[in-house]
Backbone as a chain_set.jsonl record, in Angstrom:
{"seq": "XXXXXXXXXXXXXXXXXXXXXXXXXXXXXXXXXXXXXXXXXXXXXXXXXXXXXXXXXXXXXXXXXXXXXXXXXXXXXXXXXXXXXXXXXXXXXXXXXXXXXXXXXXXXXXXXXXXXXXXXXXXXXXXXXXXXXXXXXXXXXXXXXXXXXXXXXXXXXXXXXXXXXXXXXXXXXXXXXXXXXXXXXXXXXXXXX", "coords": {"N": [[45.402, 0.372, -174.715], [48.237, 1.717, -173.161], [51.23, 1.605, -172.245], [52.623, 4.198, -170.388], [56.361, 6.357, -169.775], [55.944, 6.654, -167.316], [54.71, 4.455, -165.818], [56.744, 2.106, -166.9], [59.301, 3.145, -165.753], [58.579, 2.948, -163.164], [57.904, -0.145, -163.145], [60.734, -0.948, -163.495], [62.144, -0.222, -160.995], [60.512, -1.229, -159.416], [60.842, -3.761, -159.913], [64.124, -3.298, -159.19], [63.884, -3.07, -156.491], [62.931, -5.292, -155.841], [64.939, -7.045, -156.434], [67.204, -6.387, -154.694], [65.915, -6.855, -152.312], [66.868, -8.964, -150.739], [68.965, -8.783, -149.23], [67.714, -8.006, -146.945], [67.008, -5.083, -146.171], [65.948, -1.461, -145.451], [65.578, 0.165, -148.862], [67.226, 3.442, -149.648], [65.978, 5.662, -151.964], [67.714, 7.298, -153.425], [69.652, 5.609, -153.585], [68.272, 3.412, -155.77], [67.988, 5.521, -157.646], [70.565, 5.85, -158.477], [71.573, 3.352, -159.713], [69.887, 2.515, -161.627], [69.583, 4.916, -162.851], [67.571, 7.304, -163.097], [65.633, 9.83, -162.342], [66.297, 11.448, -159.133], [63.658, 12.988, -158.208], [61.745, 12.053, -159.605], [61.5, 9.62, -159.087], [60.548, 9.679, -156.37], [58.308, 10.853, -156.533], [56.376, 8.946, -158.101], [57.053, 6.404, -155.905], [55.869, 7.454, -154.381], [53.073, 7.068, -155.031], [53.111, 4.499, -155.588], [53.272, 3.636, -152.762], [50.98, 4.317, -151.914], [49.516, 2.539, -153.17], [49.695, 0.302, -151.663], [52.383, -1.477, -152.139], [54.688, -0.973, -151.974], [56.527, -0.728, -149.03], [57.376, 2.5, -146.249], [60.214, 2.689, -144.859], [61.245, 4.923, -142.107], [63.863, 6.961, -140.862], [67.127, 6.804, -139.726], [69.267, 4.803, -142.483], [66.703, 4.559, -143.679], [64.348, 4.136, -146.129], [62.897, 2.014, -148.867], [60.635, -0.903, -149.019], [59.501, -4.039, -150.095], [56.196, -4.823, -150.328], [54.72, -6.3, -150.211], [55.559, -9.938, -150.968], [57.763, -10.707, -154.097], [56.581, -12.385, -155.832], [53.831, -12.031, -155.45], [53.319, -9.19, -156.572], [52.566, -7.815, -159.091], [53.014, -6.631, -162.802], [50.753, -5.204, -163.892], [49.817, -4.567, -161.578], [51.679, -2.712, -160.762], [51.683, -0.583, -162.881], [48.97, -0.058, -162.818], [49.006, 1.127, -160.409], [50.548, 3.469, -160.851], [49.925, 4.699, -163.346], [46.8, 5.028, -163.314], [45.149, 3.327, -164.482], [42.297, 2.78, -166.005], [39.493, 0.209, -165.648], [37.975, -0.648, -167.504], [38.334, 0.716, -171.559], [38.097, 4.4, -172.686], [36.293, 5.047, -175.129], [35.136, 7.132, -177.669], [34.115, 6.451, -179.973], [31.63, 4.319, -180.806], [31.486, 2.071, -182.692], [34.092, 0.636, -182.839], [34.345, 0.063, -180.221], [34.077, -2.542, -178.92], [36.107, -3.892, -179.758], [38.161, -2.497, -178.932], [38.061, -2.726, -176.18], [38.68, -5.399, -175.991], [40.845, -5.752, -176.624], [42.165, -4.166, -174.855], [41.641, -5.495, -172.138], [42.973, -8.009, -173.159], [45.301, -7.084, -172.709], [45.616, -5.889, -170.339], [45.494, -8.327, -168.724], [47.256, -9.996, -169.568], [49.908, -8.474, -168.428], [48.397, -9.0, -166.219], [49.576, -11.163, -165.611], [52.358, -11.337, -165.265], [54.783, -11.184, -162.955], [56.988, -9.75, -160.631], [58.908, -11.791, -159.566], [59.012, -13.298, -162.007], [59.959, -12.049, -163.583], [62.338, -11.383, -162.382], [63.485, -14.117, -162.237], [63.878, -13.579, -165.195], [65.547, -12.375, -165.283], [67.932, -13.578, -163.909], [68.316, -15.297, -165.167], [69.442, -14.27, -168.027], [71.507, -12.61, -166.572], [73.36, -15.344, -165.589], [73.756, -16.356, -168.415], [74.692, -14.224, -170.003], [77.55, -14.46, -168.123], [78.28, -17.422, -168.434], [78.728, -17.021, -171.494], [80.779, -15.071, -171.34], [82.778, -16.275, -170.149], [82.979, -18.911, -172.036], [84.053, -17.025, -174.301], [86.47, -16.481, -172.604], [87.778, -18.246, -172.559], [88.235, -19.625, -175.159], [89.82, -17.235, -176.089], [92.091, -17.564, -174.75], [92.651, -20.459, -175.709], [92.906, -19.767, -178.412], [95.036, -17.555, -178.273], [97.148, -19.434, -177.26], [97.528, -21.497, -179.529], [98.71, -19.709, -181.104], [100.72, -19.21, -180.1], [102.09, -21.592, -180.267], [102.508, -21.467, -183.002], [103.742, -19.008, -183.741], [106.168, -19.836, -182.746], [106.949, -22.144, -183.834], [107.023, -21.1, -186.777], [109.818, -19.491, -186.236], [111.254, -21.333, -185.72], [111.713, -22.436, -188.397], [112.448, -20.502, -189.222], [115.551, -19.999, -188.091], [118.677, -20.646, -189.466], [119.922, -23.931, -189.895], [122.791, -25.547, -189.226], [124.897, -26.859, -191.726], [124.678, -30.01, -192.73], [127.682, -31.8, -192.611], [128.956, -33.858, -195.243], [130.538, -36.982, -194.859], [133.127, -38.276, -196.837], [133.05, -40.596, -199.578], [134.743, -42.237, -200.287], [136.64, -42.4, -197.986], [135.426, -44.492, -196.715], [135.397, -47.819, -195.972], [135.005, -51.268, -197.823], [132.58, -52.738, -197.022], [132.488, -56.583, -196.807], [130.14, -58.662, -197.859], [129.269, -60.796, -198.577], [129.787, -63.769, -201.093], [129.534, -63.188, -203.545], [129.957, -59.956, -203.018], [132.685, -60.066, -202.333], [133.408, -61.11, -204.39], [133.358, -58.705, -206.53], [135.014, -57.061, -205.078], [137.325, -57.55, -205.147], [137.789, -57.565, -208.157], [137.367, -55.04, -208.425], [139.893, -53.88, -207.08], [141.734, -54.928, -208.44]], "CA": [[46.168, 0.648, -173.505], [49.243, 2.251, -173.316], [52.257, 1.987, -171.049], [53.553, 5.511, -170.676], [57.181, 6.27, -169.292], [55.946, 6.339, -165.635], [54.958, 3.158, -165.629], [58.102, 1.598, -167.482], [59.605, 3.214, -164.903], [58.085, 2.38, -162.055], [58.522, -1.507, -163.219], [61.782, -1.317, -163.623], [62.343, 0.394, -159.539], [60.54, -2.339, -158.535], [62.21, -5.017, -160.149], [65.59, -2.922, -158.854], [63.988, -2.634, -155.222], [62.81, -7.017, -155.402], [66.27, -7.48, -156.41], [67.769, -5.438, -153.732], [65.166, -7.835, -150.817], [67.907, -10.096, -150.027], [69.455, -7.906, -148.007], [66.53, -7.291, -146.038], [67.317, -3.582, -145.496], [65.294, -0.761, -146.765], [66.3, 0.863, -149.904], [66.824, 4.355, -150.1], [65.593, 6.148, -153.568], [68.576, 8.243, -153.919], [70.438, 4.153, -154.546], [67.652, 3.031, -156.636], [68.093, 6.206, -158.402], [71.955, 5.719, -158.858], [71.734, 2.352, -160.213], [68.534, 2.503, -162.651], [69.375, 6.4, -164.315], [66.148, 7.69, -163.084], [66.199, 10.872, -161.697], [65.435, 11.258, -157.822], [62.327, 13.791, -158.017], [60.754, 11.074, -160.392], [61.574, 8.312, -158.206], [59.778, 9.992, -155.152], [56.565, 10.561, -157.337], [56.475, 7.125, -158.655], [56.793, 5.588, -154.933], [54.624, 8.093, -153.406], [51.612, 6.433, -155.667], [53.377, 3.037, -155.1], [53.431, 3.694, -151.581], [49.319, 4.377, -151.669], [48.672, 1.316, -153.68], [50.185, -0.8, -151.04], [53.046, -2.55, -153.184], [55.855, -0.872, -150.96], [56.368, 0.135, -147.314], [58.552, 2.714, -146.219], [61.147, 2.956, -143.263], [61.989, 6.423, -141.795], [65.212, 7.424, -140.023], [68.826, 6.414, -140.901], [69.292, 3.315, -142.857], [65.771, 4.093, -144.136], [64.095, 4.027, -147.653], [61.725, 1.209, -149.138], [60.787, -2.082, -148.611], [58.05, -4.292, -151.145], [54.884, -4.407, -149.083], [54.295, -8.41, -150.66], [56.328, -10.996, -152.131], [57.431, -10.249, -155.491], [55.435, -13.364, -156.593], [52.728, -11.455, -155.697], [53.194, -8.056, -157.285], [52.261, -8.025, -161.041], [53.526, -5.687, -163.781], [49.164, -4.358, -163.934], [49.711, -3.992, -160.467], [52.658, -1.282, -160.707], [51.264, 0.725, -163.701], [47.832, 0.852, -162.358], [48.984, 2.272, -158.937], [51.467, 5.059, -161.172], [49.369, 5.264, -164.167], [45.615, 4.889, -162.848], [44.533, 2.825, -165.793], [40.506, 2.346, -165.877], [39.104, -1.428, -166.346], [37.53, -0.24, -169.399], [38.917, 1.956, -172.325], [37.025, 5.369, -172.92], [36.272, 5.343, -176.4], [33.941, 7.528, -178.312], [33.813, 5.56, -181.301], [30.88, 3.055, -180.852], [31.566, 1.319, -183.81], [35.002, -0.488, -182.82], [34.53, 0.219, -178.964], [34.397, -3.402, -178.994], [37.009, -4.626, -180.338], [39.277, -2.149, -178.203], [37.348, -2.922, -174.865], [39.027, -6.658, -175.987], [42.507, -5.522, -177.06], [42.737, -3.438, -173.678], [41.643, -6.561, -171.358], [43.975, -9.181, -173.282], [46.572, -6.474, -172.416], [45.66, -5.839, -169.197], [45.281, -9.607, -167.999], [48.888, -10.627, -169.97], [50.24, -7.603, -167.422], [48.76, -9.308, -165.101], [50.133, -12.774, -165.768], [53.912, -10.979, -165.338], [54.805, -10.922, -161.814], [58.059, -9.225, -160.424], [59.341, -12.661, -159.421], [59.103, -14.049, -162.823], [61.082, -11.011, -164.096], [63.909, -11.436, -161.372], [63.893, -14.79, -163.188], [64.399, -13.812, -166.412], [66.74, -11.506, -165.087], [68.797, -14.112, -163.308], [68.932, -16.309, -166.633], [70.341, -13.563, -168.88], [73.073, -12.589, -166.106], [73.792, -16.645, -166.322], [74.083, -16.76, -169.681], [76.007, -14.015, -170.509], [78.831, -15.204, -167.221], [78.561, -18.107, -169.502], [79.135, -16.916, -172.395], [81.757, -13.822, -170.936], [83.547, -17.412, -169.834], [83.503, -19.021, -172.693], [84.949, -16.361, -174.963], [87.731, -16.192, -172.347], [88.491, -19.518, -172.538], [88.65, -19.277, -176.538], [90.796, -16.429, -176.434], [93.253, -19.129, -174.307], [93.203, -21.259, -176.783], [94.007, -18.885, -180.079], [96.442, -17.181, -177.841], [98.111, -21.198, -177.215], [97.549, -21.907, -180.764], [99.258, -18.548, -181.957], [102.47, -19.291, -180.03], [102.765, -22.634, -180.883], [102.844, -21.299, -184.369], [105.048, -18.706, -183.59], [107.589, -21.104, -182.545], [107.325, -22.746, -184.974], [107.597, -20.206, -187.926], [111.077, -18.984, -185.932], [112.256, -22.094, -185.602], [111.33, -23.08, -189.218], [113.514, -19.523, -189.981], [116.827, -20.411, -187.65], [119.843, -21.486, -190.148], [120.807, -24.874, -189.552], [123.924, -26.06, -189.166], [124.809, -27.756, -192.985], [125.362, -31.112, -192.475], [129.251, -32.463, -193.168], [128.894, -34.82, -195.434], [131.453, -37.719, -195.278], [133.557, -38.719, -198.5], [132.941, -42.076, -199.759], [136.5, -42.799, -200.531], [137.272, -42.715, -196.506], [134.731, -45.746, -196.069], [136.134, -49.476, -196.979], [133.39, -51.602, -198.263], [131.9, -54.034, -196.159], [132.346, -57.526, -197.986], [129.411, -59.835, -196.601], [128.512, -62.557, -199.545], [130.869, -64.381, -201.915], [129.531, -62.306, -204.584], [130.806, -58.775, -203.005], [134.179, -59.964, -202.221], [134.632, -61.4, -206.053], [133.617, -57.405, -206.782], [135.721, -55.647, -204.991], [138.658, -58.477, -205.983], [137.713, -57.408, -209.329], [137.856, -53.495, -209.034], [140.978, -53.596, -206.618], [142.911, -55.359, -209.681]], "C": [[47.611, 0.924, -173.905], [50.22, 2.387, -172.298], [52.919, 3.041, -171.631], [54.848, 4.996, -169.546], [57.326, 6.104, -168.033], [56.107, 4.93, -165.535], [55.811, 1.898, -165.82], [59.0, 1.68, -166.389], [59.614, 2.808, -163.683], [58.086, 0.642, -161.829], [59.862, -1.546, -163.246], [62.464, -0.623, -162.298], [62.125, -0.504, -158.625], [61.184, -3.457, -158.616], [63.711, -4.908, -159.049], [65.133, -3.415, -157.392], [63.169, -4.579, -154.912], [64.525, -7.335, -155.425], [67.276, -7.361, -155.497], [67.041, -5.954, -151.707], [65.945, -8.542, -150.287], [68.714, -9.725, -148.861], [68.775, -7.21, -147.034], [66.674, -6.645, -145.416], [66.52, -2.706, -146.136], [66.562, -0.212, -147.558], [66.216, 2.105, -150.401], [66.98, 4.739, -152.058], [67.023, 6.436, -154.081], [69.533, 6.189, -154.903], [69.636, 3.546, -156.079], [67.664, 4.052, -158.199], [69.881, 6.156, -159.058], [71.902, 4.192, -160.134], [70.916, 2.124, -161.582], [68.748, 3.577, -163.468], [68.567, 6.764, -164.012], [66.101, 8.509, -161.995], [65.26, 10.57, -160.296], [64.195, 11.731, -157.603], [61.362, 12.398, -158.222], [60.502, 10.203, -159.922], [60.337, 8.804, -156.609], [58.297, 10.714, -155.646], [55.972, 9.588, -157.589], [56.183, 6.108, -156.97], [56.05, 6.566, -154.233], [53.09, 7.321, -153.92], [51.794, 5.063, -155.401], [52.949, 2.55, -153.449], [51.287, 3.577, -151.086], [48.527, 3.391, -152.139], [49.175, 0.477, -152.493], [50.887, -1.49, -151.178], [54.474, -2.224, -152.537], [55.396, 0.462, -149.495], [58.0, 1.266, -147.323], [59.043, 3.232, -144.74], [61.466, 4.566, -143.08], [63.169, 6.196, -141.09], [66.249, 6.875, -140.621], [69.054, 5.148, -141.219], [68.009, 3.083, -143.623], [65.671, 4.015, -145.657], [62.581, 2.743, -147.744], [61.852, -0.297, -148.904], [59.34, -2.707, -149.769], [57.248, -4.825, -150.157], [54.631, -6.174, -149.175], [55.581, -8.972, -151.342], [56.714, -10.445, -152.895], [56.363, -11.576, -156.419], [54.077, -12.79, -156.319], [52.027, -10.369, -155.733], [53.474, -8.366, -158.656], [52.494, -6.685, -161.689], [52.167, -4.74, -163.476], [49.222, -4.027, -162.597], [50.478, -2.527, -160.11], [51.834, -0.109, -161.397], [49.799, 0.799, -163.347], [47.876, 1.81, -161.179], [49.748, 3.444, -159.599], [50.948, 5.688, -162.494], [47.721, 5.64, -163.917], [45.156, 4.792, -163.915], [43.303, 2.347, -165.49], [40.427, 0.815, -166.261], [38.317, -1.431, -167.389], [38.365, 0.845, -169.564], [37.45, 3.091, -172.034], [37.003, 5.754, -174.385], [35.273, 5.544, -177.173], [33.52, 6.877, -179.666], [32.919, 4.194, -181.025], [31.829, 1.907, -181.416], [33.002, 0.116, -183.359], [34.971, -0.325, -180.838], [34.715, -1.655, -178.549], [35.638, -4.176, -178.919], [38.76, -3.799, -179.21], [39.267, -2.145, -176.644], [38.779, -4.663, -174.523], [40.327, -6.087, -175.434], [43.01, -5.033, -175.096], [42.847, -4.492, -172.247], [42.755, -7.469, -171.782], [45.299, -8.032, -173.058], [46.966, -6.21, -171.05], [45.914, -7.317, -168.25], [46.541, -10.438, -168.694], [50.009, -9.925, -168.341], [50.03, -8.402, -165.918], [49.328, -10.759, -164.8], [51.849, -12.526, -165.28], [53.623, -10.472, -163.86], [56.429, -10.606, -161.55], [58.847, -10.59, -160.067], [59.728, -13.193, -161.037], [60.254, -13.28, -163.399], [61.917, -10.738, -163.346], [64.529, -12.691, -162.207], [64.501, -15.31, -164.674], [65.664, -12.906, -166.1], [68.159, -12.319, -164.74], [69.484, -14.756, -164.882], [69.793, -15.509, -167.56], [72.103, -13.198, -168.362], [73.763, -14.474, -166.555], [74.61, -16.852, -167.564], [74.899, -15.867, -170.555], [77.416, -13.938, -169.437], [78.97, -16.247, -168.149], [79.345, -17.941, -170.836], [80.796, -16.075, -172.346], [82.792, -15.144, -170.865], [83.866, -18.621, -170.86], [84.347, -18.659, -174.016], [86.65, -15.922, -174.011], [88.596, -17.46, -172.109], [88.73, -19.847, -174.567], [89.908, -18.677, -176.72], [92.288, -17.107, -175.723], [94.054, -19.612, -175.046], [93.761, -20.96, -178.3], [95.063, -18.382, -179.425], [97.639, -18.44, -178.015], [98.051, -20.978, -178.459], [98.793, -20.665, -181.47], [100.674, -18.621, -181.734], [103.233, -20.585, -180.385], [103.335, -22.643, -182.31], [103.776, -20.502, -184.72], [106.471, -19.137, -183.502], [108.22, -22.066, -183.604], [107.947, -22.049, -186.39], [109.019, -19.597, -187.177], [111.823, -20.284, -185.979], [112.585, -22.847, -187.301], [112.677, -21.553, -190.258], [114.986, -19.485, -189.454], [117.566, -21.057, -188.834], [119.969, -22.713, -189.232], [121.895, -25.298, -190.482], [124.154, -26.862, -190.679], [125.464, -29.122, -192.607], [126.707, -31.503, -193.149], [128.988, -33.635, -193.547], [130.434, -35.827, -195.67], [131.757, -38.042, -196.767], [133.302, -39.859, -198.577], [134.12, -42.982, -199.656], [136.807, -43.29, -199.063], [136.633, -43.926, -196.115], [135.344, -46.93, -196.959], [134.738, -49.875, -196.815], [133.587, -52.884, -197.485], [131.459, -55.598, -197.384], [131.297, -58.564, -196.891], [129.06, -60.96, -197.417], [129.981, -62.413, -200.636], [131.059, -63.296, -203.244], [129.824, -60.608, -204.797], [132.138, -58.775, -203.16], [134.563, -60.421, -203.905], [134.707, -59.586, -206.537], [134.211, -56.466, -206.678], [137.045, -56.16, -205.391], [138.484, -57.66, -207.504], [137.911, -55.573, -210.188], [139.55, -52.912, -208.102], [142.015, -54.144, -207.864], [143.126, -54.454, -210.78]], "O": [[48.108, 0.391, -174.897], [50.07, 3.28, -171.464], [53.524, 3.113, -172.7], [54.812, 4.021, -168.796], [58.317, 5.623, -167.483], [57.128, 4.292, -165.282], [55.699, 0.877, -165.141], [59.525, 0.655, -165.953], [60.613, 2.33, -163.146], [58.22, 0.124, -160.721], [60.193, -2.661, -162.843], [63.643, -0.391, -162.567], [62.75, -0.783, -157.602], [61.876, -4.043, -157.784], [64.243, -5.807, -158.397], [65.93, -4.215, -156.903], [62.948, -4.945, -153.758], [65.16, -7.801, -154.479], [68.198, -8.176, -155.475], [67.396, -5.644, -150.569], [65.687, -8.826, -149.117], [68.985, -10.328, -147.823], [69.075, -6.172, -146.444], [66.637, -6.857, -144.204], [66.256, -2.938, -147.316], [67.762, -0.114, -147.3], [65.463, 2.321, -151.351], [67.696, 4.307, -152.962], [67.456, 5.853, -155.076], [69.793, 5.828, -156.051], [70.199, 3.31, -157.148], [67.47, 3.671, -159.353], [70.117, 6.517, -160.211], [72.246, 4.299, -161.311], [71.441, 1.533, -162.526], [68.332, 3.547, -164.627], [68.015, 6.793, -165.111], [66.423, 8.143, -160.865], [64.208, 9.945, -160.158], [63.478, 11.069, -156.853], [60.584, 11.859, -157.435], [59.388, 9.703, -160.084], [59.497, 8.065, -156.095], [57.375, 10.99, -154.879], [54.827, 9.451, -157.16], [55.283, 5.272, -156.89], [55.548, 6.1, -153.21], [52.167, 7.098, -153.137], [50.84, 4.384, -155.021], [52.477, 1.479, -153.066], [50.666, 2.945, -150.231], [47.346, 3.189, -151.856], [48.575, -0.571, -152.733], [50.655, -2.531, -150.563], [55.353, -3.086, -152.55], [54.741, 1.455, -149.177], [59.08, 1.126, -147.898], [58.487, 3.891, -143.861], [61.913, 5.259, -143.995], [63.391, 5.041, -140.726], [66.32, 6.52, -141.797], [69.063, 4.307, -140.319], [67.81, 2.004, -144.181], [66.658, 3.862, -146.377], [61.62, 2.644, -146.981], [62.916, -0.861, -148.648], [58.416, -1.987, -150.144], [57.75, -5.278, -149.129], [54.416, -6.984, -148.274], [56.374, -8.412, -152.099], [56.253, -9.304, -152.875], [55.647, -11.459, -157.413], [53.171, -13.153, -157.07], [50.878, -10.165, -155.342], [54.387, -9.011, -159.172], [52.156, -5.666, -161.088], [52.33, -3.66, -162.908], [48.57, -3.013, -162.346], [50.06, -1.575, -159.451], [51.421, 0.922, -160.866], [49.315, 1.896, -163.623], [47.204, 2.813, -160.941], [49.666, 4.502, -158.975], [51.28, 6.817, -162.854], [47.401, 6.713, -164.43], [44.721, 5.769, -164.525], [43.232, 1.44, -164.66], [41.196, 0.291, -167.066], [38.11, -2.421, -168.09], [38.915, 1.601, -168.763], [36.356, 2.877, -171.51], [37.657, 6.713, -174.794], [34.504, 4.641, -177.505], [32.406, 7.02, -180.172], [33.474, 3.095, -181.031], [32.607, 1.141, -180.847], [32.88, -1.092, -183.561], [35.967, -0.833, -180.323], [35.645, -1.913, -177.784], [35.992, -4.965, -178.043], [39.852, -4.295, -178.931], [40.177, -1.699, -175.946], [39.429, -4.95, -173.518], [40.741, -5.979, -174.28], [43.907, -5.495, -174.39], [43.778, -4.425, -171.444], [43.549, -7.785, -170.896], [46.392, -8.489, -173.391], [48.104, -6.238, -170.582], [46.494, -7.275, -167.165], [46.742, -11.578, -168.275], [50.609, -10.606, -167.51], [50.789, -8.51, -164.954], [49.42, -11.253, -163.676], [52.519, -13.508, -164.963], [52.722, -9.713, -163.501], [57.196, -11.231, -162.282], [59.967, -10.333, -160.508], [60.911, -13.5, -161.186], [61.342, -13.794, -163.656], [62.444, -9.646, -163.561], [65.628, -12.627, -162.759], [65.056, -16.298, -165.154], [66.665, -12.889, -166.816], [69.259, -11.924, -165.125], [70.586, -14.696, -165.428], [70.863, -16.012, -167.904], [73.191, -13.293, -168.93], [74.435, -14.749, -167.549], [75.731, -17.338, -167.71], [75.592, -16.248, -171.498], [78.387, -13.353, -169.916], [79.945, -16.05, -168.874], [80.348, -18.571, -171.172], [81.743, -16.361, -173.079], [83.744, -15.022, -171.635], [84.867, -19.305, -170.649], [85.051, -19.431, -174.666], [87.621, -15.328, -174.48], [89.72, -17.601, -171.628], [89.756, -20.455, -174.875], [90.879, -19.198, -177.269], [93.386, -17.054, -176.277], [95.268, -19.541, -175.239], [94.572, -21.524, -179.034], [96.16, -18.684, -179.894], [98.677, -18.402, -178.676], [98.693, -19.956, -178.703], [99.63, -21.003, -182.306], [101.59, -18.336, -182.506], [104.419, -20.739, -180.675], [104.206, -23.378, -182.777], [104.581, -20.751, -185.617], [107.521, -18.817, -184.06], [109.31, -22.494, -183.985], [109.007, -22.346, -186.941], [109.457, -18.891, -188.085], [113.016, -20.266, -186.283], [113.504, -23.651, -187.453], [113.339, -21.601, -191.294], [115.788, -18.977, -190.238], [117.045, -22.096, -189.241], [120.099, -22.6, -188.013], [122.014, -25.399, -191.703], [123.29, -27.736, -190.754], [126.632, -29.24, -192.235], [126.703, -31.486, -194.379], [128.772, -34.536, -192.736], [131.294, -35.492, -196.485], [130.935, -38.078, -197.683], [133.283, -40.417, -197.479], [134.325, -44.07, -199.118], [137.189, -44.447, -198.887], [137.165, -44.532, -195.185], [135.654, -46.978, -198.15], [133.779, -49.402, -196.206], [134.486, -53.722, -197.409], [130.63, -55.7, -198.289], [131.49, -59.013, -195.761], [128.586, -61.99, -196.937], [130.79, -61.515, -200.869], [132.06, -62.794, -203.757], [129.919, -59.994, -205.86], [132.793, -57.954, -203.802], [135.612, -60.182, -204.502], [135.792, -59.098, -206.854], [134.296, -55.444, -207.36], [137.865, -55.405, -205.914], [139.522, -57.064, -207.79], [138.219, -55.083, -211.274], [140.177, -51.889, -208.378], [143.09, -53.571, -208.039], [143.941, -54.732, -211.659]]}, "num_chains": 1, "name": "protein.A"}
């Protein structure tokens, strides 16, 4: 089994157009097409087959566009690309010999597909925004702190290059000597003579 570009597509419209439920308005294509890169023709091929599987409804007149027909908990990835790819529940493969083995491969691919539901993948969607606001927030709280750090150092290396003032040192001569024990005053008796 093979997901071609429709179907890539077509998961990633619906994802846009679960994400876009909160605002319980329809959603015209032409937005879904702004936001996703995916040209409008393609988009109105894609939900015309969507539209026949039952997986979205759509509103006419002004304000209209699409709406998801169920839950997203209970639209599945195998559910999109079979309504835009029309994937068989068996392979068709002329090769006896491993028909087997690719009968398997195509079921454990098909029944993973269907284990992935558009809900779960809003979920992983939510966690990545999360985590990089997280992260976006703590590199700007970093850059804070090297900025702080950088001027404190600044300040420092200028203030570390300012001349100071040379200290005036007093002469010794101008100070009299402080006599406090018997044995200073015989000393200075002894160099005043």
């Amino acid at each position: 089994m093979r997901v071609a570009t429709k179907g890539r597509y077509a998961v990633t419209a619906m994802l846009d157009l679960a994400e876009q439920a909160i605002h319980h308005k329809p959603q015209a294509l032409a937005s879904i097409s702004e936001r996703q890169a995916i040209s409008l023709s393609y988009l109105e091929q894609l939900f015309c087959k969507l539209r026949q599987a039952q997986l979205v409804e759509s509103a006419r007149g002004p304000g209209g566009g699409y709406l998801l027909a169920r839950s997203p908990v209970n639209i599945t990835v195998a559910d999109i690309i079979i309504a835009v790819d029309g994937i068989d529940s068996e392979p068709q493969e002329a090769d006896q010999t491993s028909s087997a083995l690719w009968t398997t491969l195509h079921q454990q691919m098909l029944g993973y597909l269907a284990s992935v539901t558009l809900a779960s993948l809003m979920d992983e969607q939510l966690v990545k925004k999360v985590d990089q606001a997280f992260s976006e927030n703590q590199l700007k709280r970093l850059a804070q702190v090297i900025a702080h750090k950088e001027a404190r150092v600044k300040k420092v290396t200028q203030a570390e290059q300012t001349p100071k003032k040379a200290a005036v040192k007093k002469s010794t001569t101008d100070k009299k000597p402080v006599v406090n024990s018997v044995f200073n005053w015989g000393k200075f008796l002894v160099k005043t003579r």
